[in-house]
C-alpha positions as CSV (number, residue, x, y, z in Angstrom):
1,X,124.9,-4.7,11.8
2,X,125.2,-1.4,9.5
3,X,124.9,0.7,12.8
4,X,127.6,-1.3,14.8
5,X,130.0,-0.7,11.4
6,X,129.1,2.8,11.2
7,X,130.3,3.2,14.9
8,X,133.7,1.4,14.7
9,X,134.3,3.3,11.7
10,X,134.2,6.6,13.4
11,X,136.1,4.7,16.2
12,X,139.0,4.4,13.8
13,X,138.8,7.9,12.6
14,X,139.5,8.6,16.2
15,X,143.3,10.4,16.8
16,X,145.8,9.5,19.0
17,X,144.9,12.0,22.2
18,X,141.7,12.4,21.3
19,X,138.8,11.5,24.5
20,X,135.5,9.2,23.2
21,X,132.1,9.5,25.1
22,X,130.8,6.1,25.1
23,X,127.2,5.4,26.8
24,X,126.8,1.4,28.1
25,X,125.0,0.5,31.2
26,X,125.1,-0.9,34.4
27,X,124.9,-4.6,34.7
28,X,127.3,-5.3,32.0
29,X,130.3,-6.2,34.3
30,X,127.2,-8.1,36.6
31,X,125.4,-9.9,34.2
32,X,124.9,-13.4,35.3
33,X,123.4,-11.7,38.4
34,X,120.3,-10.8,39.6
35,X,118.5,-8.7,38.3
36,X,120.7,-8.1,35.0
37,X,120.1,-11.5,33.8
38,X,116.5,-10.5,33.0
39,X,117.6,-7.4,30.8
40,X,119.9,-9.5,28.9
41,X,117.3,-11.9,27.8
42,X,117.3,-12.3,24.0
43,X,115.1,-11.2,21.5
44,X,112.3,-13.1,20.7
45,X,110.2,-13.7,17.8
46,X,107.1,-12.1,17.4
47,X,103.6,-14.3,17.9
48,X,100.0,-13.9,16.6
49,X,97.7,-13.9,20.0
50,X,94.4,-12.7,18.6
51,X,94.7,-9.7,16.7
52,X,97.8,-8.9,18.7
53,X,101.4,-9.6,17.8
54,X,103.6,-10.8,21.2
55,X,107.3,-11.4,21.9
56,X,107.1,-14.9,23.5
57,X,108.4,-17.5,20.6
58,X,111.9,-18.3,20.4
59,X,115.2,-16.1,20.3
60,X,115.7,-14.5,17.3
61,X,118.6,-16.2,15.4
62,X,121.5,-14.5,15.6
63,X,120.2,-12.1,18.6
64,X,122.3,-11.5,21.4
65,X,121.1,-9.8,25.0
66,X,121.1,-5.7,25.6
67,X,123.6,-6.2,28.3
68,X,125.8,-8.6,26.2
69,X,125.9,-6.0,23.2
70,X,126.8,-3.1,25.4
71,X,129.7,-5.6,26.4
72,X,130.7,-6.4,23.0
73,X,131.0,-2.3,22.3
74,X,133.0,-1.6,25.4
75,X,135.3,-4.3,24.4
76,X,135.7,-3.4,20.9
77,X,135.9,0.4,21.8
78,X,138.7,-0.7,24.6
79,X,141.0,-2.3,21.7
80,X,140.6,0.4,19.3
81,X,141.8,2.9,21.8
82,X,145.1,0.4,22.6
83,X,145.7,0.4,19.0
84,X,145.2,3.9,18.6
85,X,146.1,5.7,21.3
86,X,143.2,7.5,22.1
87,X,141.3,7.7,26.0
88,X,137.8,6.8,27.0
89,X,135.1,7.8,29.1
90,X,132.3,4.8,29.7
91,X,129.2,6.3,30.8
92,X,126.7,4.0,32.5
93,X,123.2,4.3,32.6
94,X,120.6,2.5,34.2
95,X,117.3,1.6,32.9
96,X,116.1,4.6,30.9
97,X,112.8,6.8,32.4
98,X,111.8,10.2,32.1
99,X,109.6,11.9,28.7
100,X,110.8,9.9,25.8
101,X,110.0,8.0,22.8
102,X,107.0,5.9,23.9
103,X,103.6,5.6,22.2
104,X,100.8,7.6,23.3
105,X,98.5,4.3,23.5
106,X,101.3,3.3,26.1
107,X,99.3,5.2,28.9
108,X,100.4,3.4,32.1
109,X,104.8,3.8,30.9
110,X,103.7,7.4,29.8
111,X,102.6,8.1,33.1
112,X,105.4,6.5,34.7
113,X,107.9,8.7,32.9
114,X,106.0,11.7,33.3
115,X,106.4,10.4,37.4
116,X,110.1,10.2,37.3
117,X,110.7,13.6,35.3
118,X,109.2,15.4,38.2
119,X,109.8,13.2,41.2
120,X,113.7,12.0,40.6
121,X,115.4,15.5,39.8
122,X,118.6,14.5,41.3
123,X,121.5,12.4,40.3
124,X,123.9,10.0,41.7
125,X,127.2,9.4,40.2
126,X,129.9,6.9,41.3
127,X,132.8,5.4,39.7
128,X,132.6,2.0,37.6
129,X,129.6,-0.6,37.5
130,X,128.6,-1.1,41.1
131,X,125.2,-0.2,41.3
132,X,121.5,-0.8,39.8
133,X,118.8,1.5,39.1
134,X,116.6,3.8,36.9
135,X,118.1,7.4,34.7
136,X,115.9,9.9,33.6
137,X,116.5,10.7,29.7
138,X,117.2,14.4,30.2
139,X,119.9,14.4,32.6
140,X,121.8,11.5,31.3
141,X,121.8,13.5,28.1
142,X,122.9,16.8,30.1
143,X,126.0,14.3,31.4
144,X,126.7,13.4,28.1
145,X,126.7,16.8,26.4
146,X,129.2,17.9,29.8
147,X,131.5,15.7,29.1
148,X,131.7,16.1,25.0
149,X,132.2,19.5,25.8
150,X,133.1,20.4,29.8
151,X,132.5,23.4,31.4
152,X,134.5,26.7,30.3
153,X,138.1,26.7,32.5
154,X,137.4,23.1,34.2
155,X,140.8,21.5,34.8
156,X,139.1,18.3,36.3
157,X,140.4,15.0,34.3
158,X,137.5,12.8,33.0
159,X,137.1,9.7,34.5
160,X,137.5,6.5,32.8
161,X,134.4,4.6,33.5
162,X,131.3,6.0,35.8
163,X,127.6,5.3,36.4
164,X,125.0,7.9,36.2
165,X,121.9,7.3,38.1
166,X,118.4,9.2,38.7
167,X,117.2,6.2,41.4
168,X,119.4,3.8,43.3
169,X,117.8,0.4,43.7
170,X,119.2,-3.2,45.1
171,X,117.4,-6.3,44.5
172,X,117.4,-8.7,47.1
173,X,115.1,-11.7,47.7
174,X,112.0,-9.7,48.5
175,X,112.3,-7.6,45.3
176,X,113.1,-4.6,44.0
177,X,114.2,-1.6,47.4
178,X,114.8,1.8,46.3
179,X,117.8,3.1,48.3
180,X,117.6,7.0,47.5
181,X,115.0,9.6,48.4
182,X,112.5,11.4,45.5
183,X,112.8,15.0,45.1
184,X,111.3,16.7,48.3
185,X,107.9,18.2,47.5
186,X,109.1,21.7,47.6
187,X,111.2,21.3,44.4
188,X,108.6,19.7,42.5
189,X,106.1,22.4,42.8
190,X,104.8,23.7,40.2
191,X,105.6,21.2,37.6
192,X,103.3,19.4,35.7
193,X,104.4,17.2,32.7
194,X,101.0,16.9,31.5
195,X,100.7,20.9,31.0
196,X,104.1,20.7,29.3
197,X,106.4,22.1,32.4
198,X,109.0,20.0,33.0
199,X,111.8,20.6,36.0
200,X,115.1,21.7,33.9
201,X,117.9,19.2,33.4
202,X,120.5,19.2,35.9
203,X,123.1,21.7,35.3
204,X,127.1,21.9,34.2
205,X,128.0,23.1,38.1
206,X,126.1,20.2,39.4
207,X,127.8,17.7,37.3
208,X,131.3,18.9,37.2
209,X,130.3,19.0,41.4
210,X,129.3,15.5,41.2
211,X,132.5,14.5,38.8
212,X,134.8,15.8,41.7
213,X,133.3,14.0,44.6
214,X,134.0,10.4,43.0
């Protein structure tokens, strides 16, 4: 499409030595597993149920899964930077939570991001696409922003591809287990989404921290 064109064209405008930021997700290496195989369902056609209009007809022609897209751009970014010369950093997300672009009829996923803004302050970062789980909004943008621009006398080499996580999950046959702890309570006082105080994003000596461990 006109966006996907758009982004290979500034992939070509791209010097040799330059570093691209490119956000994918986990799952795309993992995609014929569980539970990645329902986010990479296709698109399907809108239905008339009443007065309301429902996604459960067929695939959209020509639609191809999230995870399968995100694949496609990692793969096209990967042979521009062989023919080019330039490096790459793949940044992985999980599923996106946290204060974003949802509508305010959407009460119950408001509520649920307001949840994870306040309750999931940390992060977890680990090298390549090994892991499942949920990433606040605001500090998978802070990562971002770090790495298009790192911290003031930081010598550290970006990595090549990492994940970037708020909550670390595994599905097994029971469901969904969260593996890593919410904030602890102490942290979390005093902020209230629903007054308009939000805990900050996480900061450049955290994430250049968290960059060094992996």
């Amino acid at each position: 499409g006109a966006r996907a064109a758009v982004a290979v064209k500034s992939l070509r405008a791209a010097r040799s030595g330059a570093h691209v930021i490119a956000l994918s997700r986990v799952g795309v290496n993992r995609r014929q597993e569980r539970p990645f195989v329902d986010q990479n369902v296709k698109q399907k056609t809108m239905v008339s149920v009443g007065q309301m209009q429902l996604p459960i007809g067929g695939d959209v022609p020509g639609s191809v899964g999230l995870l399968d897209a995100f694949a496609q751009a990692e793969e096209t970014i990967a042979a521009e930077a062989r023919e080019r010369g330039f490096t790459c950093t793949v940044v992985r997300s999980g599923q996106l939570r946290g204060n974003g672009p949802l509508l305010l009829a959407d009460l119950s996923a408001r509520m649920v991001d307001n949840l994870y803004d306040v309750k999931f302050q940390d992060l977890y970062v680990k090298r390549g696409d090994v892991s499942e789980g949920y990433t606040k909004r605001l500090n998978l943008a802070a990562v971002m922003r770090y790495l298009v621009e790192p911290k003031s006398g930081s010598s550290a080499a970006l990595p090549e591809d990492i994940e970037v996580l708020s909550v670390v999950t595994k599905t097994n046959f029971f469901g969904e287990q969260t593996l890593t702890q919410p904030t602890d309570r102490e942290r979390r006082k005093g902020y209230d989404m629903a007054k308009g105080r939000a805990p900050p994003a996480v900061d450049a000596d955290t994430i250049e921290r968290l960059l060094a461990e992996i």
